[in-house]
C-alpha positions in Angstrom: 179.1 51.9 65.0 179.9 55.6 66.2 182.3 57.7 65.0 185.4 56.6 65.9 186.7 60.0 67.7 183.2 60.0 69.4 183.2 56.6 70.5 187.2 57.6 71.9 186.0 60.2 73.5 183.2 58.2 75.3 185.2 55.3 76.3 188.1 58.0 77.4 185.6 59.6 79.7 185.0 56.0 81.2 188.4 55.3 81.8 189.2 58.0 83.2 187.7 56.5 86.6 191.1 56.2 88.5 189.5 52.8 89.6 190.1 50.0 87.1 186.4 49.8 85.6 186.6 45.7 85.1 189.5 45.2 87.8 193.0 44.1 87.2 191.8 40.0 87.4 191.8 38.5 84.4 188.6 37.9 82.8 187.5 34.0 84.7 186.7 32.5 81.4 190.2 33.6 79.4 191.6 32.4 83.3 189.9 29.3 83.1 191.6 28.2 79.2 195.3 28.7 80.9 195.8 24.9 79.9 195.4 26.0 76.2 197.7 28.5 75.7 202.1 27.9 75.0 204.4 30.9 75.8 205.8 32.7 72.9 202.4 32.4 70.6 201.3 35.2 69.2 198.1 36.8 71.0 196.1 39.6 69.8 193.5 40.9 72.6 190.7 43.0 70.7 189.1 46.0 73.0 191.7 45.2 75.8 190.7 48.0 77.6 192.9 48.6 80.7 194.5 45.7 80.4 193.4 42.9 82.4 193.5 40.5 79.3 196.7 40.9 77.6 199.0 41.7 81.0 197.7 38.3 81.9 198.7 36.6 78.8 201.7 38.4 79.1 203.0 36.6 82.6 201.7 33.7 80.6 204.8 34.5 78.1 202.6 34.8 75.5 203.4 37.5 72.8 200.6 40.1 73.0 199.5 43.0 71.1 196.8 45.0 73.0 194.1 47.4 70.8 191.4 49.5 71.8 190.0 52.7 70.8 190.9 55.1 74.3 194.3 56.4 75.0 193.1 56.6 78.9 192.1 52.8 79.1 195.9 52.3 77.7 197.2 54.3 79.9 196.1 52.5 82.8 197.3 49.2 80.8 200.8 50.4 80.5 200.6 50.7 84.1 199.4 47.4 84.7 202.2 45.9 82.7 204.8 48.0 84.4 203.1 46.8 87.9 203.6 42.9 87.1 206.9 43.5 85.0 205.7 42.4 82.0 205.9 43.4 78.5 203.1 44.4 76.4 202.7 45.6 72.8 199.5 48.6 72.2 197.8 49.7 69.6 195.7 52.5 69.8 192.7 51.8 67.1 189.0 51.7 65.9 188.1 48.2 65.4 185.7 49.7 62.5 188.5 50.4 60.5 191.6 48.5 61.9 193.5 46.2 59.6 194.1 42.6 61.6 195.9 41.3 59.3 195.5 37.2 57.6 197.5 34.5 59.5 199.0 37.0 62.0 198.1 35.5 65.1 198.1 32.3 67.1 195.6 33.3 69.5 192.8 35.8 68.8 191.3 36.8 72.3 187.4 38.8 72.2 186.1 39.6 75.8 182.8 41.1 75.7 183.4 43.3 72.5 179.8 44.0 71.4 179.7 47.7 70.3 178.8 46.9 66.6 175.3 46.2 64.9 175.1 44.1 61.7 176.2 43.7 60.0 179.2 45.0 60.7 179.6 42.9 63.8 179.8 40.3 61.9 182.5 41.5 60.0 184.3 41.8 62.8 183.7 38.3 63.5 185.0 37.2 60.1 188.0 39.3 60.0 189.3 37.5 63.6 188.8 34.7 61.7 191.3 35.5 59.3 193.6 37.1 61.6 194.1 33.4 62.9 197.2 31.4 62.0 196.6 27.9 60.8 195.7 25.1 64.0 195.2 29.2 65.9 192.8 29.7 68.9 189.4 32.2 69.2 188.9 32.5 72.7 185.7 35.0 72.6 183.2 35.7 75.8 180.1 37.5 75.0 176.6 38.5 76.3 173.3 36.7 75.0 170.2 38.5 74.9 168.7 37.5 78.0 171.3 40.0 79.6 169.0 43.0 78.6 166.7 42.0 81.5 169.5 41.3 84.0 170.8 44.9 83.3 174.4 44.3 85.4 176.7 45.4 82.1 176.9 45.4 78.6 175.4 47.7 76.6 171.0 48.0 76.3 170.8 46.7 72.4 169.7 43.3 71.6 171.9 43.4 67.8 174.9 43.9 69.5 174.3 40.4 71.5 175.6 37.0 70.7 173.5 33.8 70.1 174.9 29.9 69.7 173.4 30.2 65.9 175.0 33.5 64.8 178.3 32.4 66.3 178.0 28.9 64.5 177.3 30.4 60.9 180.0 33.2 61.1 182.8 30.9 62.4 181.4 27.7 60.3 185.1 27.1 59.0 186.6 26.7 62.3 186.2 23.6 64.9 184.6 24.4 67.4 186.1 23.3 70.6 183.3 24.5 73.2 180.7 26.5 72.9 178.5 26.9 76.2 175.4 29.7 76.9 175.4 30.3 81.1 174.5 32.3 83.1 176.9 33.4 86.2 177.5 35.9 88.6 180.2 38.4 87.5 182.6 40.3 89.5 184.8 42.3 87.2 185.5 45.7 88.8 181.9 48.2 88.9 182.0 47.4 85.1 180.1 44.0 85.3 178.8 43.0 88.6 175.7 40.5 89.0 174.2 37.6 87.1 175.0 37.7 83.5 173.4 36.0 80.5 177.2 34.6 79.1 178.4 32.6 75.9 181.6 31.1 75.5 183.4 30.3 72.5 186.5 27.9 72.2 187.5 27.3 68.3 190.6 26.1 66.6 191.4 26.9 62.7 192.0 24.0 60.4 
């Protein structure tokens, strides 16, 4: 991974687009899992970006915590929340170094979060794991590596993709609920636009 105050400073200068770069929708997989979730559990939405995630779980009545690395992309997510009267908790942090905590959360949500190589992707992996409360949801959407040739988002590096077998041996002691490779047209903002090469990932801790 970058240096976290480079890696700021990049994403800063992205969010600064007065545009929201994915749109204020929420993303149509998290959207699609609304039967799943109960008001009051505890969410944690990892690289939430401007918001579109948590502020969606929040008129849910789910309680969320929001990180990611830019202070601009929160910016616009307070804004967001303020927009749908909602309330939102954020955390400004690198995901590199950021503590999630054991048993912290009822609902860990990952939304196209692949800015890490091995292995310390897989760390990251492992530690939402943990940050899982006991009978706790992963909710995680991710690119496989057939996006490189589609070229409509995500960043150009075939490590920082997401197979069915990597995600299978790094969450091996949760359930998995569903776990399904597509490939769909995406309409999130300017950020992702076009057929995508998608994996979803449902899973439940013991």
């Amino acid at each position: 991974m970058t240096d976290p105050a480079t890696d700021s400073k990049r994403w800063d200068e992205r969010f600064q687009d007065p545009e929201y770069v994915f749109g204020k929708a929420p993303n149509a997989f998290l959207a699609g899992k609304a039967h799943l979730l109960r008001p009051g559990a505890r969410a944690l939405v990892l690289a939430d970006g401007e918001g579109r995630n948590g502020v969606w779980l929040a008129e849910r009545g789910l309680d969320v915590l929001s990180v990611d690395v830019s202070s601009a992309a929160q910016d616009k997510a307070r804004a967001l929340a303020a927009e749908r009267g909602v309330h939102v908790r954020f955390e400004q942090a690198d995901l590199a170094a950021w503590d999630m905590g054991r048993a912290r959360f009822d609902l860990v949500v990952a939304i196209f979060i692949q800015f890490a190589l091995p292995p310390l992707r897989d760390q990251l992996l492992t530690r939402m794991q943990a940050a899982l409360a006991p009978g706790g949801l992963l909710l995680l959407e991710g690119y496989r590596p057939e996006q490189l040739g589609y070229r409509t988002g995500g960043p150009p590096v075939p490590e920082y993709m997401y197979t069915a077998e990597l995600l299978r041996r790094v969450f091996a002691e949760l359930t998995i609920l569903e776990l399904v490779e597509r490939d769909v047209e995406l309409h999130e903002g300017h950020g992702h636009r076009g057929m995508s090469a998608l994996i979803d990932l449902v899973a439940r801790k013991p």
